[in-house]
C-alpha positions as CSV (number, residue, x, y, z in Angstrom):
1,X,2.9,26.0,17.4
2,X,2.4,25.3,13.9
3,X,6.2,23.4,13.3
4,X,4.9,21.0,15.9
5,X,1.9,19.6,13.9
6,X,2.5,16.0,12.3
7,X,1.0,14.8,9.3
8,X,-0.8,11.3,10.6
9,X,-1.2,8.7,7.6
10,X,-3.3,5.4,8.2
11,X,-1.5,2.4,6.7
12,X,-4.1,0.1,7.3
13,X,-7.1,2.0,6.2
14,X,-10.0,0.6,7.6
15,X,-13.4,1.9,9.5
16,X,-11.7,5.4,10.7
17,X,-9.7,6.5,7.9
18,X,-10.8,6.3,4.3
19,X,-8.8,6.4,1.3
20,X,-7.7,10.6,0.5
21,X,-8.5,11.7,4.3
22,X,-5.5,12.4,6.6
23,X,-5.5,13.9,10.2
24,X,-3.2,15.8,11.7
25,X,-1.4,15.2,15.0
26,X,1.0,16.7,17.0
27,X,3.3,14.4,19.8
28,X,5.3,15.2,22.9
29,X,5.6,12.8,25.7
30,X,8.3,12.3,28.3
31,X,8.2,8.1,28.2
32,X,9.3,6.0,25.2
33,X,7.6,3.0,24.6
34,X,8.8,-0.8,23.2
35,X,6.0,-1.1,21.1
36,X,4.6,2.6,20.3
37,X,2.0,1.0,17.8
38,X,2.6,0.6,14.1
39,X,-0.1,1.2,12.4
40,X,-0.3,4.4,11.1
41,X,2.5,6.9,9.8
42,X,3.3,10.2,11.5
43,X,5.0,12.5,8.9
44,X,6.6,15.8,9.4
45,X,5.6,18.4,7.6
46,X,8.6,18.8,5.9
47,X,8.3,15.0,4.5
48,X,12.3,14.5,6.1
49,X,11.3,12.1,8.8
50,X,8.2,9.7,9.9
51,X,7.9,6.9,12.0
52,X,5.3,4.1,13.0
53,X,2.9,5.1,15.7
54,X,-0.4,4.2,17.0
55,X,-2.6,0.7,17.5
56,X,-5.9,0.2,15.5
57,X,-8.1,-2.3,16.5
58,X,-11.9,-2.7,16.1
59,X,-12.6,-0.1,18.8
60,X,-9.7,1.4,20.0
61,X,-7.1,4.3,18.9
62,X,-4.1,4.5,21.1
63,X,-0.9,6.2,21.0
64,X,1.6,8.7,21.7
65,X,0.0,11.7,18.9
66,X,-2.6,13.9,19.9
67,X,-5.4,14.3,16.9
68,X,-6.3,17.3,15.9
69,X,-10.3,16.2,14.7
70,X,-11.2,19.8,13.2
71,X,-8.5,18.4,10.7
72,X,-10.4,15.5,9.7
73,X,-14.2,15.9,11.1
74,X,-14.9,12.6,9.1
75,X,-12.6,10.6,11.8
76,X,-14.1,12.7,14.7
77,X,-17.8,11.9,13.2
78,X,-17.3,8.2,12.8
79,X,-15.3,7.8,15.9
80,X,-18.4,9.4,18.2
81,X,-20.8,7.0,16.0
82,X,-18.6,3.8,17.2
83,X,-18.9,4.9,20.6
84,X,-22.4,5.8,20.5
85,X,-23.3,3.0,18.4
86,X,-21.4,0.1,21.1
87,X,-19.5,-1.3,18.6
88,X,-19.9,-5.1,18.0
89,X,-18.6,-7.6,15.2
């Protein structure tokens, strides 16, 4: 299970990822997309091959990799504060 696991860099960092924290993702879906999102980086662990995935906006996440939060409990912990907190700019 472990070779599955994608490395998931934010490109525009921003309210859920800050500058040194990464979270890790894994990805299998049976549908391709025209616009998969392109604002993050998924990596393979290997470093051979990444590709754009995943829209940010002010209150949403969305995308084809599944986040693994114990990776990252920062995300997980700001992420439940946004919802929690209603989010409004």
């Amino acid at each position: 299970m472990e070779k599955h696991f994608r490395q998931v860099n934010w490109l525009d960092l921003d309210m859920w990822i800050l500058p040194g924290e990464n979270i890790r993702a894994h990805e299998f879906h049976y549908w391709d997309s025209t616009d998969s999102g392109s604002d993050c980086l998924a990596v393979k662990p290997d470093g051979k091959r990444n590709w754009e995935c995943i829209h940010l906006e002010e209150n949403l996440v969305a995308g084809y990799p599944h986040l693994y939060y114990p990776s990252c409990k920062e995300f997980a912990e700001r992420f439940v504060e946004k919802c929690r907190s209603g989010y409004r700019e």
